[in-house]
MARVO-752703 format. One record per residue (C-alpha): x, y, z; residue in three letters. Coordinates in Angstrom, 3 decimals, padded with zeros to 6 digits, always signed. Layout:
<nuvos>
+----------+----------+----------+---------+
|        X |        Y |        Z | residuo |
+----------+----------+----------+---------+
|        X |        Y |        Z |     Ala |
...
+----------+----------+----------+---------+
</nuvos>
This chain:
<nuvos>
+----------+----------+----------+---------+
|        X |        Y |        Z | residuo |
+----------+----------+----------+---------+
| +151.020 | +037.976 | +163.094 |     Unk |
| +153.643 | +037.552 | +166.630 |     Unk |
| +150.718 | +039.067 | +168.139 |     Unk |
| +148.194 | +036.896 | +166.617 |     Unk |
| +150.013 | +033.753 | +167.321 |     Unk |
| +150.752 | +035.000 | +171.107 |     Unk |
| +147.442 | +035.515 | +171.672 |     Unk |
| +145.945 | +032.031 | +170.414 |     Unk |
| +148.706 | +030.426 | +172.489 |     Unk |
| +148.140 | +032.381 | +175.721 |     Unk |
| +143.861 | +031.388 | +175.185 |     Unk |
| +145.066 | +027.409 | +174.757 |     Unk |
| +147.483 | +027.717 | +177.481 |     Unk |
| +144.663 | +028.998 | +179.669 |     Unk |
| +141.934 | +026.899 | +178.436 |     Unk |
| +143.883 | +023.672 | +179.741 |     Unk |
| +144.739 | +024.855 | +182.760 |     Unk |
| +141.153 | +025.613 | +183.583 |     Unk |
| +139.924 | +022.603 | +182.703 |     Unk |
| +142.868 | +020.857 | +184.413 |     Unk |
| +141.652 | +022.349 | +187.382 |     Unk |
| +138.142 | +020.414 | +187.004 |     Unk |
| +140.214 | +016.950 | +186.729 |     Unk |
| +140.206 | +014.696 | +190.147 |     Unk |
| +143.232 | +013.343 | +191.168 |     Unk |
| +143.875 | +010.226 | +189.498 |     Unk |
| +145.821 | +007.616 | +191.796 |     Unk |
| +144.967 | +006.286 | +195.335 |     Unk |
| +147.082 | +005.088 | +197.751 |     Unk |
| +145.582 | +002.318 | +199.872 |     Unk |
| +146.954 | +001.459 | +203.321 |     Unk |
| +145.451 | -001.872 | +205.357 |     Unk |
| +146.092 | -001.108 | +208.193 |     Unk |
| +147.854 | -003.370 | +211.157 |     Unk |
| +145.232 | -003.245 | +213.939 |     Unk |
| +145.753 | -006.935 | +214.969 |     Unk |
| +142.977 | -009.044 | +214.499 |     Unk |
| +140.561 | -006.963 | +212.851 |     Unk |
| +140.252 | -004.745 | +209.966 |     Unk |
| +140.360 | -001.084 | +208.798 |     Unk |
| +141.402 | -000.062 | +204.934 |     Unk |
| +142.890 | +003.722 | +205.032 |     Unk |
| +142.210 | +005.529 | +201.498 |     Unk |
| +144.169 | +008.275 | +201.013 |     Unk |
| +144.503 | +010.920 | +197.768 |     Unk |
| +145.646 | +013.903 | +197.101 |     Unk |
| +146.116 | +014.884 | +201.159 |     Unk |
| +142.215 | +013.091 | +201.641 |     Unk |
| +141.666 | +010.467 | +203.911 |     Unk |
| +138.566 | +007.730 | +204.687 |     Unk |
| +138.461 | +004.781 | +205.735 |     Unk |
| +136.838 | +001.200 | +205.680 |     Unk |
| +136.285 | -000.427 | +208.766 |     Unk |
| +138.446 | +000.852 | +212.202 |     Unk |
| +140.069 | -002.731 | +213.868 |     Unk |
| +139.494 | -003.188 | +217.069 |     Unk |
| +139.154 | -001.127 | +220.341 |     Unk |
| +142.599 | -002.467 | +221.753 |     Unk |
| +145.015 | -001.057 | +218.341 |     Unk |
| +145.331 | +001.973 | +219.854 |     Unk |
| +143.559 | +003.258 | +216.141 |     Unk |
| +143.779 | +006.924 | +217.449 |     Unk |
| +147.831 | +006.943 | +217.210 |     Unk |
| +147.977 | +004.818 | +214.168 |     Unk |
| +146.096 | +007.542 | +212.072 |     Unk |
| +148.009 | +010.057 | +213.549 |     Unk |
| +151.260 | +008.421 | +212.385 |     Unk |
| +149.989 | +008.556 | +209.168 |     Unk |
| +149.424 | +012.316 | +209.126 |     Unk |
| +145.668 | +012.216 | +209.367 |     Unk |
| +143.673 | +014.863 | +211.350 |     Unk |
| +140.400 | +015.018 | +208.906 |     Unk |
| +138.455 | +011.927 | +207.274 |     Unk |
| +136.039 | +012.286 | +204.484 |     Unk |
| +133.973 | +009.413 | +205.225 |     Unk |
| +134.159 | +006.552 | +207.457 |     Unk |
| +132.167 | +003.032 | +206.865 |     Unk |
| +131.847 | +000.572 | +209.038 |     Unk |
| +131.182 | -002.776 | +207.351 |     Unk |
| +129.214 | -004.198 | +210.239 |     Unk |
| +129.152 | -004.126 | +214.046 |     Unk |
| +131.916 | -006.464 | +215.324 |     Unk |
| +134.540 | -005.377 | +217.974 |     Unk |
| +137.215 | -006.171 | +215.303 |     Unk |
| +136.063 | -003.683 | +213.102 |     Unk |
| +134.028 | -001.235 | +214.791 |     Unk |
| +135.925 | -001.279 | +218.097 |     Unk |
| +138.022 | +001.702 | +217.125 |     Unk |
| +135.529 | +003.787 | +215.757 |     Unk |
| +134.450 | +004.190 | +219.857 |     Unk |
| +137.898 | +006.009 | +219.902 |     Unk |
| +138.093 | +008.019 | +216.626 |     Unk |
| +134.286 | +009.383 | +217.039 |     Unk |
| +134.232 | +010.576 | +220.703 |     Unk |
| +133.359 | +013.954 | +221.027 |     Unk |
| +136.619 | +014.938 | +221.895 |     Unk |
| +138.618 | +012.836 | +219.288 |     Unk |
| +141.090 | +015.330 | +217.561 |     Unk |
| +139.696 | +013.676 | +213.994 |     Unk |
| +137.195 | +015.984 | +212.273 |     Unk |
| +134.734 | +013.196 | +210.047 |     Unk |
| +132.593 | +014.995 | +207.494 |     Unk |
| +130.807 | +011.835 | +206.937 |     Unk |
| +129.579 | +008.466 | +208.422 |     Unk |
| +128.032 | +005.152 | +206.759 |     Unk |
| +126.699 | +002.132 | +208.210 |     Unk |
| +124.687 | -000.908 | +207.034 |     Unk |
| +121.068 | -001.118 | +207.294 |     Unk |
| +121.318 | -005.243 | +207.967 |     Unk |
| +124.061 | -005.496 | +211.087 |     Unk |
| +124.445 | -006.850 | +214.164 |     Unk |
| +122.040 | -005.267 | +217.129 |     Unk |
| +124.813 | -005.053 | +219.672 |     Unk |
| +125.961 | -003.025 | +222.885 |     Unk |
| +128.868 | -001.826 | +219.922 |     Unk |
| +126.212 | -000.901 | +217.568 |     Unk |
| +124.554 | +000.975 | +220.172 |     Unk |
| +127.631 | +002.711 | +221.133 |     Unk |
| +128.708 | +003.421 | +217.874 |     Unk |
| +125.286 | +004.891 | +217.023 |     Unk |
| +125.221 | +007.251 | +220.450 |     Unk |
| +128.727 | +008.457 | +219.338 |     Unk |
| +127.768 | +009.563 | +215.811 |     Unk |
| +124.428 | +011.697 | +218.058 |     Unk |
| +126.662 | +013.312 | +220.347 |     Unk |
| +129.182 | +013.816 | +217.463 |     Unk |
| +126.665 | +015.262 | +215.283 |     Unk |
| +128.000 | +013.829 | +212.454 |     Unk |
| +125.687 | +013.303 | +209.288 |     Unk |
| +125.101 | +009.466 | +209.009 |     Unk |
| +123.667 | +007.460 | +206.043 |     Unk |
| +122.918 | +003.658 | +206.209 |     Unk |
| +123.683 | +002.172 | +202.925 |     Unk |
| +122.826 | -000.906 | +201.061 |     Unk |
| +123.370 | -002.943 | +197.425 |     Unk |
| +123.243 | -000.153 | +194.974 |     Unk |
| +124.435 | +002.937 | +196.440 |     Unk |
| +127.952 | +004.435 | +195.724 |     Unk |
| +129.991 | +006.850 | +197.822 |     Unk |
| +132.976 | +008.989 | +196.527 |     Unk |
| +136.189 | +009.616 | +197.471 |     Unk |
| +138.246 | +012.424 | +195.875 |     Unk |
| +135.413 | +011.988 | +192.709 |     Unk |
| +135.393 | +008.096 | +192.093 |     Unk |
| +132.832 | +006.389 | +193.164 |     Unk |
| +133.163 | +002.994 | +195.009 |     Unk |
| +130.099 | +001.090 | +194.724 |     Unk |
| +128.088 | -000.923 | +197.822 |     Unk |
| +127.568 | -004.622 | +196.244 |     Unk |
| +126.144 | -005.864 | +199.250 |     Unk |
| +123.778 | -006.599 | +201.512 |     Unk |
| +120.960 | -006.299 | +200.030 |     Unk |
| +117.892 | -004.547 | +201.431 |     Unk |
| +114.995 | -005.301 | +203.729 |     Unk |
| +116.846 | -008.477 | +204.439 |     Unk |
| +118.413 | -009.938 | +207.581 |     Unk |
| +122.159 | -011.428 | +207.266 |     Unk |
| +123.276 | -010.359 | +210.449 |     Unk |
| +127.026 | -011.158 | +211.744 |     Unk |
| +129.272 | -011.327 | +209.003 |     Unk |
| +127.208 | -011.735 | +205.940 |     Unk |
| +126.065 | -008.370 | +206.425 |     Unk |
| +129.334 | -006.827 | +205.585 |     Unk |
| +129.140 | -004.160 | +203.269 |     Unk |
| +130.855 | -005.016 | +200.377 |     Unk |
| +132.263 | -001.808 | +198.551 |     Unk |
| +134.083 | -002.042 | +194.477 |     Unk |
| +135.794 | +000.259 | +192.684 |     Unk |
| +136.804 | -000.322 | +189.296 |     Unk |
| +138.495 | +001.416 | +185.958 |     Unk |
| +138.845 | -000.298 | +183.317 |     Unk |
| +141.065 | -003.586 | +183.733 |     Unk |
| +141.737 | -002.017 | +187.918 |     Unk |
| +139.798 | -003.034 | +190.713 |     Unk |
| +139.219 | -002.987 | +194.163 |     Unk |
| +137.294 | -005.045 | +196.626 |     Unk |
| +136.874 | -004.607 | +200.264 |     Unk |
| +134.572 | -007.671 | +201.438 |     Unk |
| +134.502 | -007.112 | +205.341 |     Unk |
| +133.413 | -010.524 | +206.771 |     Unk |
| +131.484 | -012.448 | +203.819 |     Unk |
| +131.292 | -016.224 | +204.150 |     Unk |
| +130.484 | -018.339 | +201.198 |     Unk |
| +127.200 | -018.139 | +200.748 |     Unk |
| +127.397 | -014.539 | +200.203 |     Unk |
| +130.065 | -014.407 | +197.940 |     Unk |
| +127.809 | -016.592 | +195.792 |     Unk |
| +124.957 | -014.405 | +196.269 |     Unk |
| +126.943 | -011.191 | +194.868 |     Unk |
| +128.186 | -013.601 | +192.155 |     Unk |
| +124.722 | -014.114 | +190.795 |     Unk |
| +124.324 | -010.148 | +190.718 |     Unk |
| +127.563 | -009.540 | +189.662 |     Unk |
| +129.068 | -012.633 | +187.300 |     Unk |
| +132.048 | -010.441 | +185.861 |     Unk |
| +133.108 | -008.731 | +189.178 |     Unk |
| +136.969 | -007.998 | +189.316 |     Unk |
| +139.126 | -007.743 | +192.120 |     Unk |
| +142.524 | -006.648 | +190.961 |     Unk |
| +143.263 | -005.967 | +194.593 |     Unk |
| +141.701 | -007.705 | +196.526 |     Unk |
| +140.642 | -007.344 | +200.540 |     Unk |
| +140.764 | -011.160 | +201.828 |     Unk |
| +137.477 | -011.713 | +203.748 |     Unk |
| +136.840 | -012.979 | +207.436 |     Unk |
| +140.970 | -012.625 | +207.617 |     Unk |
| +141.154 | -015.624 | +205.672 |     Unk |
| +138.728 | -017.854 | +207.504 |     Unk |
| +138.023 | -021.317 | +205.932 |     Unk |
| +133.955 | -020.218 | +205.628 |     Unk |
| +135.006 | -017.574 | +203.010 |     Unk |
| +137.133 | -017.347 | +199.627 |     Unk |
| +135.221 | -020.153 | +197.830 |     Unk |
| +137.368 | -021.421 | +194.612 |     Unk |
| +134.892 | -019.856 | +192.331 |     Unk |
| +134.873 | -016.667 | +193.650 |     Unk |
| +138.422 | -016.178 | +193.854 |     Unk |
| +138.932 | -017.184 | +190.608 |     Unk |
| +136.015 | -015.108 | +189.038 |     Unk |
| +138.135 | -011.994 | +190.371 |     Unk |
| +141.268 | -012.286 | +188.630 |     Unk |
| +143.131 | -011.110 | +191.863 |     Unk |
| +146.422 | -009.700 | +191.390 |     Unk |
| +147.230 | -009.050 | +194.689 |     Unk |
| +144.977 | -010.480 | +197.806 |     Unk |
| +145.889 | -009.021 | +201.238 |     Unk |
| +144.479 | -010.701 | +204.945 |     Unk |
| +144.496 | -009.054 | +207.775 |     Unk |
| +145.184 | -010.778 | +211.068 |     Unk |
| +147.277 | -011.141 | +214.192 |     Unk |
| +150.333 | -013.493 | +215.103 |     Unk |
| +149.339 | -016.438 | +216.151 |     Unk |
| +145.350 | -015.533 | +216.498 |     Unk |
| +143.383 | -018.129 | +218.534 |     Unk |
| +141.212 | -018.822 | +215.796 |     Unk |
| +144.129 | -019.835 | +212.974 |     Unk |
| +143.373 | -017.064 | +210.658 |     Unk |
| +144.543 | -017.218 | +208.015 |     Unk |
| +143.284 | -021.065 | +207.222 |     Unk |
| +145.783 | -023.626 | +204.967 |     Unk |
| +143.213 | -024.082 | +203.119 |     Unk |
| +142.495 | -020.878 | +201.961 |     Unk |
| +146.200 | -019.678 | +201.498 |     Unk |
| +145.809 | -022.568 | +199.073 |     Unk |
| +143.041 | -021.549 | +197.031 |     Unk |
| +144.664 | -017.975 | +197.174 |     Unk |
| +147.939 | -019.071 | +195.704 |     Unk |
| +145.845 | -020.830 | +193.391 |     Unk |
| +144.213 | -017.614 | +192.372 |     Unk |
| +146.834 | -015.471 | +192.208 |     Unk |
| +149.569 | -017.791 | +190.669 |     Unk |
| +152.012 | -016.408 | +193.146 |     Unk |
| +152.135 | -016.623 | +196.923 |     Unk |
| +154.566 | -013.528 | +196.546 |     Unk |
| +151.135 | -012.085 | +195.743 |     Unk |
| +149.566 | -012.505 | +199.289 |     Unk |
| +150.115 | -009.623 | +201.508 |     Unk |
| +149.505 | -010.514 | +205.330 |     Unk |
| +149.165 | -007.899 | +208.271 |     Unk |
| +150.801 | -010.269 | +210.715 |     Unk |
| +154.217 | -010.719 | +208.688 |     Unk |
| +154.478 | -007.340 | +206.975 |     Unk |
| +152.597 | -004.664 | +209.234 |     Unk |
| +150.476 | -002.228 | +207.782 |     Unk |
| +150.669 | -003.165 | +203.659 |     Unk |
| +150.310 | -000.241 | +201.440 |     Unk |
| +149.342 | -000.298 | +197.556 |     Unk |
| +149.640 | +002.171 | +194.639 |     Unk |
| +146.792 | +002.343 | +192.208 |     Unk |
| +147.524 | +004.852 | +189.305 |     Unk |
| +144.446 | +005.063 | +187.346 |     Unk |
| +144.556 | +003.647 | +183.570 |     Unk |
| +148.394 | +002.544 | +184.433 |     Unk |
| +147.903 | -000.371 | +187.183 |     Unk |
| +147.926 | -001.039 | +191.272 |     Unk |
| +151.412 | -002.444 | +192.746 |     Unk |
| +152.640 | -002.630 | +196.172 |     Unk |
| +154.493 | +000.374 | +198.128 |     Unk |
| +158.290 | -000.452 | +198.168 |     Unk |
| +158.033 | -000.101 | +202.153 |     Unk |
| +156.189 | -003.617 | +202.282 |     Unk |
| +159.126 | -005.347 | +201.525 |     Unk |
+----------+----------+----------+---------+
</nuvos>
């Protein structure tokens, strides 16, 4: 009977641990990163890195990721071709970066620029695979999926309203990473999407007045919006009006996370348990 009882304990035992070993990782840590005035969003789980967006060419992005212990990215998007957040890609993706990138995504709708251009001849020389990706697709990081909202395709935005917008959500959790949307567009994804959630929320156009509309912000039941920006930015990002309308939203100005007071602002998000701020923000 010992023997018996031994034996069905040692198959259980090794039954969960095998299928424990199929189980992703279940929490994210989510850094924005302070490049200034510009943007980049640095996922990170389970030792795995990619990122959203890469600020500007003059945030010396190359030593920022390396402070943060990153020498291999899974994915990188670019949200659309603006020197604020596409500039450092031209550092990260030369051919003799020290940052090995398995994969690159751009939009199909962005700006035709000299940056585009150069960004494109990069990922060639790199020989990196690149996909362009539009409303509908998804990409994954460590298994979850975040899915591409906007813009939609065979249409021309151009500028900022062809960000790609990217969501992940579980449950009652969320995440939204808007790039540059201005109003119109965020009433454009509301039509497609009238329950979208963003728990945690990625400010767009660094808190420009053309963007965060009332109904949009409160459609998203934000728990925690973040802008990033630099000190005392010529164009008065973040607008009064729109820290308004975000305090609004949130209930809580506590709840707005800025790049230019607090640095790089980093967030938990624990699966099926919630998404709260890294004690090193405050």
């Amino acid at each position: 009977m010992k023997h018996l009882l031994f034996l069905v304990f040692c198959l259980t035992f090794l039954g969960c641990s095998q299928n424990q070993g199929f189980h992703p990782v279940d929490s994210w840590k989510i850094h924005f990163l302070d490049v200034g005035q510009g943007l980049s969003v640095l996922l990170e789980s389970d030792g795995k890195f990619a990122l959203y967006d890469t600020g500007p060419d003059s945030a010396n992005f190359e030593n920022l990721l390396k402070t943060l212990h990153v020498d291999t990215l899974e994915w990188i998007v670019i949200s659309h071709f603006h020197r604020d957040h596409a500039g450092g890609f031209l550092e990260i993706a030369k051919k003799d970066s020290p940052f090995f990138i398995k994969q690159i995504y751009f939009g199909k709708d962005s700006t035709k620029s000299w940056i585009a251009d150069s960004c494109i001849s990069l990922v060639q020389e790199k020989d990196v695979p690149l996909k362009y990706l539009q409303k509908g697709d998804s990409i994954i990081f460590n298994e979850y999926p975040l899915h591409i909202l906007w813009p939609e395709s065979e249409r021309n935005y151009g500028d900022n309203n062809a960000s790609l917008v990217l969501s992940s959500r579980k449950g009652n959790e969320s995440l939204l990473l808007t790039g540059d949307i201005e109003a119109e567009t965020e009433k454009k994804i509301l039509d497609y999407y009238p329950s979208l959630r963003g728990a945690l929320f990625q400010v767009p156009h660094h808190g420009s007045r053309n963007s965060s509309t009332l109904k949009f912000l409160e459609t998203l039941q934000i728990q925690y919006a973040v802008i990033s920006n630099a000190k005392e930015n010529t164009y008065e990002h973040p607008h009064s009006e729109t820290l308004k309308k975000l305090e609004a939203a949130t209930g809580n100005s506590e709840k707005i996370f800025r790049t230019d007071s607090l640095g790089t602002v980093c967030f938990h998000w624990e699966f099926g348990t919630g998404i709260w701020p890294c004690s090193k923000n405050h």
